[in-house]
Residue, then its C-alpha position, 0 to 999 in steps of 0.5 A: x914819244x917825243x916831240x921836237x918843237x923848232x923855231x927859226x927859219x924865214x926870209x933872208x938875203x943871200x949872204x944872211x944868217x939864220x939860226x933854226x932851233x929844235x927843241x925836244x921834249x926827252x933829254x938829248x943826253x940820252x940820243x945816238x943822234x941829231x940831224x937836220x934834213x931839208x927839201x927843195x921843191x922838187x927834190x928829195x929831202x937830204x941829210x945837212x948836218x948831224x950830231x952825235x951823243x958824242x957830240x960829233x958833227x958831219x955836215x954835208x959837202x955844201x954847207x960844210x963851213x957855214x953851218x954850224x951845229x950845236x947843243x944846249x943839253x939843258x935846254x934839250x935843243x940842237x940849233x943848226x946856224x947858218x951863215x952865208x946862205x945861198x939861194x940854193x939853200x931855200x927849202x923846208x928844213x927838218x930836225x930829226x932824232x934817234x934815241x938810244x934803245x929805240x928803232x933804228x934811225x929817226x923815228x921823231x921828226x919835227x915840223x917843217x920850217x921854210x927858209x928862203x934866201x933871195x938873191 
């Protein structure tokens, strides 16, 4: 099992900067991937930006250029910043992680972090 712990997250006006964290409990040298997810109210929960073994980044189309992913391997953390945020960003945001050998796709998932941007 693994454990991924995040911090970040809260209330920051539009145009703000926040920077979420997710830290796991097995090293990140040894995943396929990274990602973090997010859900409006009322919506479904969609991928916003991923990261590979490899450390290969994809992001979708409407953060592209804000947000940014990185990693510390010895700190096994993958923090997701965020610049210049909209109101649109505001959702419940998730990390999630696949390691290599293991099911396919995200089997650990985080606890959810609120981030809400006021206009």
């Amino acid at each position: 099992q693994v454990q991924l712990v995040k911090s970040g997250g809260g209330l920051v006006q539009a145009g703000g900067s926040l920077r979420l964290s997710c830290s796991a409990s097995r090293s990140i040298l040894s995943i396929n991937a990274m990602a973090w997810y997010r859900q409006a109210p009322g919506k479904q929960r969609e991928a916003v930006a991923v990261i590979t073994n490899g450390g290969a980044t994809n992001y979708d189309d409407s953060v592209k250029g804000r947000f940014t992913l990185s990693r510390d391997n010895a700190k096994n953390t993958v923090y997701l910043q965020m610049n210049t945020l909209k109101p649109e960003d505001t959702a419940v945001y998730y990390c999630a992680a696949e390691y290599r050998g293991e099911v396919i796709g995200y089997a650990y998932w985080g606890q959810g972090t609120q981030v809400t941007v006021s206009s």
